[in-house]
C-alpha positions in Angstrom: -20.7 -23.0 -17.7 -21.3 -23.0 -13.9 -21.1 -20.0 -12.0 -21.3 -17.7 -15.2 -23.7 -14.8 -15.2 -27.5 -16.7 -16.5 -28.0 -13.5 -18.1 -25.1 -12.3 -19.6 -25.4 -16.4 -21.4 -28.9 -16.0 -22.2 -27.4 -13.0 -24.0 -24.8 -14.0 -25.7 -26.8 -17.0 -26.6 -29.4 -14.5 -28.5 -27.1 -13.9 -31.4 -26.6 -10.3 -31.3 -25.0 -9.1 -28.7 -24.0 -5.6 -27.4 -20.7 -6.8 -25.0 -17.5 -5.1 -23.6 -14.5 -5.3 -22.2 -13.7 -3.6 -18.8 -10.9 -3.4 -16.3 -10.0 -2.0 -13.2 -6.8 -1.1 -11.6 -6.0 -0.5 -8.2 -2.7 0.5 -7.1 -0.9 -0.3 -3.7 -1.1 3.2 -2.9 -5.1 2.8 -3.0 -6.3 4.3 -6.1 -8.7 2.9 -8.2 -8.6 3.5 -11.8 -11.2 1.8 -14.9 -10.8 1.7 -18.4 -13.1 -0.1 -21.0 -13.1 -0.8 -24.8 -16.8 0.6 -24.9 -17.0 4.2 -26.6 -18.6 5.8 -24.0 -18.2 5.5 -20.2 -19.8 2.6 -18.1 -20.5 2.9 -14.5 -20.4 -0.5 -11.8 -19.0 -1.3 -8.3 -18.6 1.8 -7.7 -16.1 2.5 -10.2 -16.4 4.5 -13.7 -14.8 2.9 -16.8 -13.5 5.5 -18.7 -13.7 5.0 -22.6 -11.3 7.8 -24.0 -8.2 6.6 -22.5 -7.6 4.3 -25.8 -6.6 0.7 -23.6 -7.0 -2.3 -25.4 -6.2 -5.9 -23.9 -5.7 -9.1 -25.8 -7.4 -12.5 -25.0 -7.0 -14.2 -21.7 -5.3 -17.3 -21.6 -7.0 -19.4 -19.1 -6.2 -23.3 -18.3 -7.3 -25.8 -15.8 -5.0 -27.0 -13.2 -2.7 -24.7 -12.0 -1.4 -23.0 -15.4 -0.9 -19.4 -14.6 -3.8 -17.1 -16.6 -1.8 -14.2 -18.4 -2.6 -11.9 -20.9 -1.7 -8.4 -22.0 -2.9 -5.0 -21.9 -2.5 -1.9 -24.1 -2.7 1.9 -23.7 -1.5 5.3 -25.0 0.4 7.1 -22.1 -1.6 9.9 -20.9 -2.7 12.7 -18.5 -6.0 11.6 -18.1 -5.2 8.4 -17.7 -1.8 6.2 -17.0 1.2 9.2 -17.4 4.3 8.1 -17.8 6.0 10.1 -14.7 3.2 7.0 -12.5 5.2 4.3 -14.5 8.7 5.1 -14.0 7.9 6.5 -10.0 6.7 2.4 -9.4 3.0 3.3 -8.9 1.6 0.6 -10.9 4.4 -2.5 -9.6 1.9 -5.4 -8.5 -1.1 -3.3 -9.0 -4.6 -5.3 -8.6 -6.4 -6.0 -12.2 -9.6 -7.5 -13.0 -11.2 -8.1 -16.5 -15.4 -8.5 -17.3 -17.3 -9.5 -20.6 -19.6 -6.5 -19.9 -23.1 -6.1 -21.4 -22.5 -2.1 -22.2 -26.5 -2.2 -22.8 -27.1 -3.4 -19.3 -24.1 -3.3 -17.0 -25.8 -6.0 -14.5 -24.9 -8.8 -16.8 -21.7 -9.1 -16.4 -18.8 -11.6 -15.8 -15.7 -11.5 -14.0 -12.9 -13.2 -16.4 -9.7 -12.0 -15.0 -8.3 -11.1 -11.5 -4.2 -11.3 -11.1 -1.8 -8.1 -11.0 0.4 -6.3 -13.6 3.9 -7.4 -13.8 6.3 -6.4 -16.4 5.6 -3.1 -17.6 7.1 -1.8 -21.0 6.7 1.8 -22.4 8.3 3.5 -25.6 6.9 6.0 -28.6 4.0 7.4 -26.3 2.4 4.1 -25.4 2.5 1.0 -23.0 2.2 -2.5 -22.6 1.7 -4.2 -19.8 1.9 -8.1 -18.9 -1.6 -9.3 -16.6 -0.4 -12.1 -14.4 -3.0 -14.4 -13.0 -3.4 -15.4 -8.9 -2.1 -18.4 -9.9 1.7 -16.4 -10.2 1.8 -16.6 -6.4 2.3 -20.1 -6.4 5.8 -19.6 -8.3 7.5 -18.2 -5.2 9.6 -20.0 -3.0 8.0 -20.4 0.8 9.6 -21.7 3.7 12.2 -20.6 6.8 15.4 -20.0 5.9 17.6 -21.5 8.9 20.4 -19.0 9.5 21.6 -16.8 11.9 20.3 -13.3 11.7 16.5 -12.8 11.7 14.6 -13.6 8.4 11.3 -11.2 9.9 10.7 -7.6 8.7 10.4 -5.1 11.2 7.1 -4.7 11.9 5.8 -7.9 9.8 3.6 -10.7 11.3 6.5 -12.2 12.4 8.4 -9.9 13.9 5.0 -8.2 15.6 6.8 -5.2 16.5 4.9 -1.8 16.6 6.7 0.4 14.9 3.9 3.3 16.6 5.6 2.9 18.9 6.9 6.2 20.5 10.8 6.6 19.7 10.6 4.3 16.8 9.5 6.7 14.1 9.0 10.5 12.9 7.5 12.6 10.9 9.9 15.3 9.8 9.8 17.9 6.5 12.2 17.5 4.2 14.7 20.4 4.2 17.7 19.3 1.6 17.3 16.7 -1.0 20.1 15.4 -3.2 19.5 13.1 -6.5 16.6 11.9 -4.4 18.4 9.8 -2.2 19.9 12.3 0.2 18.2 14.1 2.9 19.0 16.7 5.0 17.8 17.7 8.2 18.9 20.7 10.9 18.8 17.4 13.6 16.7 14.4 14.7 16.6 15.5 18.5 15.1 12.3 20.7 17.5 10.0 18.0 20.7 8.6 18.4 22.9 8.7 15.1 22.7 5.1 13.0 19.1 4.8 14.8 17.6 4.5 11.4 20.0 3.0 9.3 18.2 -0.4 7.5 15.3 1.4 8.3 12.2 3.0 6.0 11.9 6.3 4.4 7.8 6.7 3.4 7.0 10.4 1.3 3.4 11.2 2.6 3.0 14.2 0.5 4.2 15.8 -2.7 4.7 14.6 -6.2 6.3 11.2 -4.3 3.9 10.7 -2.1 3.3 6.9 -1.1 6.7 6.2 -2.4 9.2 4.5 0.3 12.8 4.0 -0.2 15.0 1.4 2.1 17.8 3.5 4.6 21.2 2.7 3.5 23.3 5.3 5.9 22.4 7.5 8.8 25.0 9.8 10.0 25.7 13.5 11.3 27.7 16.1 9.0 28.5 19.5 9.9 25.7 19.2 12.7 23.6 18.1 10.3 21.5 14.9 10.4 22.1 13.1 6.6 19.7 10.0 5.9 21.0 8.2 2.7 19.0 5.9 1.0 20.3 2.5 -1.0 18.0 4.0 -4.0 17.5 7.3 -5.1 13.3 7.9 -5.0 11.2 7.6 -8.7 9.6 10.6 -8.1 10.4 14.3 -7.6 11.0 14.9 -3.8 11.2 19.3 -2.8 12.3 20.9 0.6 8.9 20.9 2.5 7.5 17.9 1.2 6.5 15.7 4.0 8.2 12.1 5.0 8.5 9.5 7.8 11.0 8.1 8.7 11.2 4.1 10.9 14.0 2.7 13.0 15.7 0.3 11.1 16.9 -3.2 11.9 20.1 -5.3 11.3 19.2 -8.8 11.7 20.9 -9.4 15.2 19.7 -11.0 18.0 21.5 -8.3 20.4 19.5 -5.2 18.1 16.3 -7.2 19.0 16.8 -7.8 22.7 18.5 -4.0 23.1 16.7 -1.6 20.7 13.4 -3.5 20.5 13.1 -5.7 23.2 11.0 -7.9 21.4 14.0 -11.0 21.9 10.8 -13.2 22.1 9.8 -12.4 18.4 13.2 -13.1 16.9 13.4 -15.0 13.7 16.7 -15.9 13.7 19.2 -19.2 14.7 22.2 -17.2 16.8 23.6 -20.7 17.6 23.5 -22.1 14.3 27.4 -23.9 13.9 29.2 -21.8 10.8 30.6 -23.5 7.5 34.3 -23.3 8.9 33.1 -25.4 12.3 30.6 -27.8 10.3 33.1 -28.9 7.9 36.8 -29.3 9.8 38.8 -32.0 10.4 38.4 -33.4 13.7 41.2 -32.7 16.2 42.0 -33.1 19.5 40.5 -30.8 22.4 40.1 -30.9 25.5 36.6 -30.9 25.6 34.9 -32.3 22.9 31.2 -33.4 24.7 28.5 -31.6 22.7 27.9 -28.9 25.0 27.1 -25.7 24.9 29.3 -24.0 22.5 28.4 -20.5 24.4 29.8 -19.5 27.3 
């Protein structure tokens, strides 16, 4: 068993043993949460493993090769420990997990079994369950460029290497109207034009949604008003006076990255691409038909 824990083997190698089960959770939003099967609370890395929050787990299913680890994880929804309101706002989507065989006797001997992130989470009756995917679920996405016209970066990525503090590209604003959490309305954006942030991102930094962020769908003025609509209405409660910030968005063209960002160099896109109506017609006659530059 190379790389295990010599004394947590010597341990379990005695016969009786006095072992655990922890795990830790840490959200994208940066908080760090521990639970353990133990029936009282254990203390390591920094983090304490809370014992009265009822989560169970099942076995992990671990292979060689490249075989995806998985298992599954159980809890009562509660205050103290995962509420409900966190689940449905999106607070635990890709969240960090790892699992230890703990000794609860002495907490240095311990192993590291499991690292991967939640994925599908189900709820119903006043409990959870939660799929654990392994690191080996990264592998199942498709990577390379897609060869098309407008831009495949995001704004502000590592391809795109805009930055977005950039005065004039972003704001911090309270919110003073908020309708079915997807509308908000301010008295005016001075120092913006209208559509500025449309395809742009709406981030809560404070209030019930805080770390929340929501994808601009429409940015307009009403009745001197300044509206900014979003594609999806926010999982979490939003109230006038709760904080936000709000980023220029993007539409994928070549002429919104050499005009509103001048960062033309950066662009991720293929503007001279032929379309499906030129690739595929029926050749004809033209009077100029030598490959050249099909701009003029």
């Amino acid at each position: 068993m190379s790389g295990f824990d010599a004394d947590l083997l010597a341990h379990l190698k005695g016969g009786t043993t006095t072992t655990c089960r922890c795990w830790s959770v840490r959200r994208r939003d940066g908080v760090v949460m521990g639970f353990t099967d133990h029936d009282r609370d254990l203390s390591f890395e920094g983090i304490t493993f809370r014992a009265e929050t009822g989560l169970s787990a099942l076995a992990v299913q671990q292979g060689t090769g490249l075989a995806v680890d998985n298992t599954e994880a159980l809890g009562a929804l509660s205050d103290v420990a995962i509420r409900e309101a966190d689940i449905e706002a999106g607070r635990f989507d890709g969240a960090e997990v790892r699992a230890w065989i703990v000794n609860w006797d002495a907490v240095r001997q311990r192993q590291l079994q499991f690292t991967g992130t939640i994925g599908e989470l189900r709820r119903a009756g006043g409990a959870f369950e939660a799929e654990l995917r392994g690191l080996a679920e990264a592998l199942n996405r498709p990577v390379g460029r897609v060869y098309q016209k407008p831009c495949t970066a995001v704004l502000g990525d590592g391809d795109c290497r805009f930055d977005l503090e950039t005065p004039g590209y972003a704001t911090e604003r309270d919110v003073q109207t908020v309708e079915e959490g997807r509308i908000f309305g301010f008295g005016g954006l001075p120092g913006f034009d209208p559509d500025w942030f449309r395809h742009g991102r709406l981030e809560m930094i404070s209030g019930a949604a805080k770390g929340l962020t929501g994808l601009i769908k429409r940015d307009r003025e009403a009745d001197g008003a300044r509206v900014i609509e979003l594609w999806h209405p926010l999982r979490a409660a939003v109230a006038p006076g709760d904080r936000l910030r709000l980023e220029a968005g993007c539409d994928k063209r070549m002429e919104t990255c050499r005009i509103k960002f001048d960062n033309l160099l950066n662009f991720q896109g293929f503007p001279d691409i032929p379309g499906d109506d030129w690739t595929i017609t029926d050749p004809a006659k033209a009077a100029r038909l030598d490959g050249g530059s099909r701009r003029s």
